[in-house]
N, C-alpha and C positions, 0 to 999 in steps of 0.2 A: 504494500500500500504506500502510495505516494501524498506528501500533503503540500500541495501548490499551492494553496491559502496561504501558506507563510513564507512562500519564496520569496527572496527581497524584491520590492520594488524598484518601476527603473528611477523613482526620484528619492534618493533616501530621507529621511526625515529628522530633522535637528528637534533635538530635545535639549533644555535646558535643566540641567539638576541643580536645585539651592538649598541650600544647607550645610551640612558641616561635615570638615576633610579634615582626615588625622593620618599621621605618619605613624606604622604598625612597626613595632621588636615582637615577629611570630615565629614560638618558639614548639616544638614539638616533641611530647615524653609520652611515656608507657600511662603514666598517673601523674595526675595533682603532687607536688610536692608535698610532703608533709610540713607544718609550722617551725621555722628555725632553721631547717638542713639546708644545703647545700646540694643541685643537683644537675648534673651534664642533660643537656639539651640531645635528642637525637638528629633533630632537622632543625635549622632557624630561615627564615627568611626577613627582608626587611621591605614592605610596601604599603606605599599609599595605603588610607581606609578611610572607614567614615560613612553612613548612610548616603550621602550626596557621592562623595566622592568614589565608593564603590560603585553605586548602581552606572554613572558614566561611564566607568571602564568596560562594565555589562554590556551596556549597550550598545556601544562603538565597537566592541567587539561581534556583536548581530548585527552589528552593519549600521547602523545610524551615525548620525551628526551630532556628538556627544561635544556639548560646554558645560561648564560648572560654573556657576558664582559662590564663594562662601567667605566667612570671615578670617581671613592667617593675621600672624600676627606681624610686627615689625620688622620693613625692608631690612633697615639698617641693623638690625639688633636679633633679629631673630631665623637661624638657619635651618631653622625644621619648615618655617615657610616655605621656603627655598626648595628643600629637599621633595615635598610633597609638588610643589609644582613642576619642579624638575622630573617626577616621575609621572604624574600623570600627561606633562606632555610628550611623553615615549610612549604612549598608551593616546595615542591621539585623540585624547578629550583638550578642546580648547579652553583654558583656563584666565583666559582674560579680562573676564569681567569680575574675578574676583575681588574681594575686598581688603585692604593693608588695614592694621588699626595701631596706630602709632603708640609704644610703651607696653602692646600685648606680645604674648606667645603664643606661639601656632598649637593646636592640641597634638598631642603624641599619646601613644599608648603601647604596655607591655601584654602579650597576650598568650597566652600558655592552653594549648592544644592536644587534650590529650587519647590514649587509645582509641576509644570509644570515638571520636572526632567535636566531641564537648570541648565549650573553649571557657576560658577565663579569664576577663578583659581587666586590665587595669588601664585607669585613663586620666591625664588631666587634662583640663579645656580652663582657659585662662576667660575669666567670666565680664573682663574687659570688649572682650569680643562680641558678646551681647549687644553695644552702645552702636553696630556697622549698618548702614543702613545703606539700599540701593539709591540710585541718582535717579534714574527714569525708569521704573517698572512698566510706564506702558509701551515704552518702546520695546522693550526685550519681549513683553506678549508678543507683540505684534511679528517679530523676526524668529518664534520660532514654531514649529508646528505641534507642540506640547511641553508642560512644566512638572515634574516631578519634584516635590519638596518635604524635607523632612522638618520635623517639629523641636531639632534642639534648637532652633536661635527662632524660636516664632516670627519675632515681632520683625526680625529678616527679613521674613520669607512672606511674610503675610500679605503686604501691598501689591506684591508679583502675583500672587495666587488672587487676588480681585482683576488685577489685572488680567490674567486668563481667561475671567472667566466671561469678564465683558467683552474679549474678545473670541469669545466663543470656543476658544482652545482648551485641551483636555488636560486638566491639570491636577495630578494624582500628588494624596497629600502619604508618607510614609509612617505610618503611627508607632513609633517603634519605642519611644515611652509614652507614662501615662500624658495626657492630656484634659484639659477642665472639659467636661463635658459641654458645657455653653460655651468653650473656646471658639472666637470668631472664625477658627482656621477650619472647625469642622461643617461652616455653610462656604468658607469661600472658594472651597474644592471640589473638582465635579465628583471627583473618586476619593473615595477612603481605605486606603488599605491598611490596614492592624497587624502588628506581630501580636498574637496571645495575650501576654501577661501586659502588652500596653493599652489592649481592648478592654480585658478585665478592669484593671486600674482605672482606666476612665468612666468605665458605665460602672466601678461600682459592683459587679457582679463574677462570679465565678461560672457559670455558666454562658457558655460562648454566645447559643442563641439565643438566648434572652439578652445577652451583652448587644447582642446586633442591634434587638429591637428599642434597646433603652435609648442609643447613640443614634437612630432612624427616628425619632421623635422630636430630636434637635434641628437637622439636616435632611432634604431633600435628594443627597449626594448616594448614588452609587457605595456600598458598604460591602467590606471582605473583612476574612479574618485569614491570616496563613499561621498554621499551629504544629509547626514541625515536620514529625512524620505523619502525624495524623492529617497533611493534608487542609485545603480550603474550603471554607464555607463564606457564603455570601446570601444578603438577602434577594430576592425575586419576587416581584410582587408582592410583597412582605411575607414569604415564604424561606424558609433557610434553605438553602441548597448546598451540595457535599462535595467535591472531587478530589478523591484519593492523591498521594502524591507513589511516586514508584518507588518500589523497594531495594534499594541499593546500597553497595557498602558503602557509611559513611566514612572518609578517612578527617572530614574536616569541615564541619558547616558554619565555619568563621564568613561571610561575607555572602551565603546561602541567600536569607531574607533579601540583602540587596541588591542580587541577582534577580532574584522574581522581581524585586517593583521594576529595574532596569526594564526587563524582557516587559513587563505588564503595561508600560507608560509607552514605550514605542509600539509595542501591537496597536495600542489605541490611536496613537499617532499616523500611522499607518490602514487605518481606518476599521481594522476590526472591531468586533463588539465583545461584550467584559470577560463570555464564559470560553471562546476561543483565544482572548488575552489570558487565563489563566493557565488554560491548557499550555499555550507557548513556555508562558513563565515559569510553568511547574516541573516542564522536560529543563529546562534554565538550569533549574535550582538544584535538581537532582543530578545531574554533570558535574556541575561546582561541586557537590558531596564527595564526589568519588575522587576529590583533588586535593591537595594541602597546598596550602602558599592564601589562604584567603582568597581575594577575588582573582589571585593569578588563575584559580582555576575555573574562571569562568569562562563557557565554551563561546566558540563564533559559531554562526549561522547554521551552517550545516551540519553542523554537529549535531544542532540541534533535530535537524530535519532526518537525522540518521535515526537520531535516539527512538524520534517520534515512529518511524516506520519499524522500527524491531520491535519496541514496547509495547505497541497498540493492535 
């Protein structure tokens, strides 16, 4: 079985990712260190991260027109900006419209990855970074054919995603902490997609589909949740709907989630509709799984369209 639905397009499509890019120390053991010791790494890698600045790599790598805006910290003063921009443009996401904010640091984090492919993130983000704010969000609507953004720096991201939305462009918000559930970010986006425990946190509730409908009460928006291995659920009609994810060895699902919003924000940009955007995202995410290095393992195109024909 072949799936032409998702062969690239002959005009690819520019996606804007906003939010926040961190420089990754990913390091690879049998187990969790225990408190106090001292312990040899088996694999380390050192790349870009960050919800924004994953899901770009994601998706330049399926083939789109991946920029980032996000907030780093100090030209003159701070080299992990540097570094992070240095790497995502070898990973051809255009990084130009990001934000300097003079006297901060760029976020960095140490991340320990172990058998199982569970990971454990240590992070600091220099909370200076918060005060960066875009120059013309409606210009940037207007230049591209979709906005993906995540919810660590809101009040960033927030006037770009109004902007989307008045310009009628598809503009997926990443919910990967909690959020106030009245947060203005959950009407100014056409899509919601949730990690788990950031859906739970925000509605308030432990159960997924009831979390759906607490957060659909607020918003008119498009609503998902992606919960690991257990797979996606989304509302329809105000109905919950289910789609399995595949069963694969995970060796690593550090940059997994933003793998799926990557693949899910270009399908839609690309003009598909949300439950063949999942399906794309979900062969995504499950590739990534079976790789270590974070988003390095995130596949191109065809990969994906391979995965899709042996799986299905």
């Amino acid at each position: 079985m072949s799936f032409p639905e998702f062969a690239a397009p002959e005009r690819a499509r520019r996606v804007l990712c906003a939010g926040i890019a961190v420089f990754d120390h990913v390091y690879q053991m049998d187990a969790f260190p225990p408190p106090g010791s001292k312990t040899r790494a088996k694999n380390y890698v050192a790349v870009s991260g960050g919800c924004a600045g994953n899901a770009a790599i994601a998706l330049a790598r399926l083939g789109g027109i991946a920029a980032l805006t996000a907030p780093l910290g100090d030209p003159d003063a701070d080299p992990v900006g540097q570094q992070i921009l240095d790497y995502l443009a070898t990973q051809d996401v255009d990084c130009s419209l990001s934000v300097r904010v003079k006297g901060a640091t760029s976020p960095i984090s140490a991340i320990i990855v172990d058998g199982a492919g569970e990971r454990l993130i240590v992070n600091h983000r220099d909370e200076r970074l918060s005060a960066a704010r875009l120059a013309d969000p409606a210009k940037l609507a207007r230049e591209t054919d979709a906005i993906l953004a995540d919810n660590r720096f809101a009040e960033f991201v927030l006037p770009l995603c109004h902007a989307a939305r008045e310009a009628n462009k598809p503009c997926v918000l990443d919910g990967d902490r909690p959020t106030e559930a009245s947060s203005l970010l959950l009407r100014a986006c056409s899509h919601l997609v949730f990690a788990a425990d950031g859906l739970r946190a925000t509605a308030q509730c432990d159960d997924l589909g009831e979390a759906l409908h607490r957060i659909a009460r607020e918003t008119d928006s498009f609503i998902a949740v992606t919960d690991n291995a257990n797979g996606t659920y989304w509302l329809d009609d105000g109905k919950v709907r289910h789609m399995p994810t595949y069963r694969v060895n995970a060796i690593d699902t550090l940059g997994a989630g933003d793998t799926f919003h990557g693949a899910f924000v270009l399908a839609l940009a690309e003009g598909h509709n949300e439950v063949d955007a999942i399906s794309f995202s979900t062969a995504a995410a499950a590739i990534k799984c079976e790789r270590f290095g974070g988003v390095l393992g995130a596949p191109h195109r065809q990969e994906v369209l391979d995965f899709l024909a042996k799986n299905s």
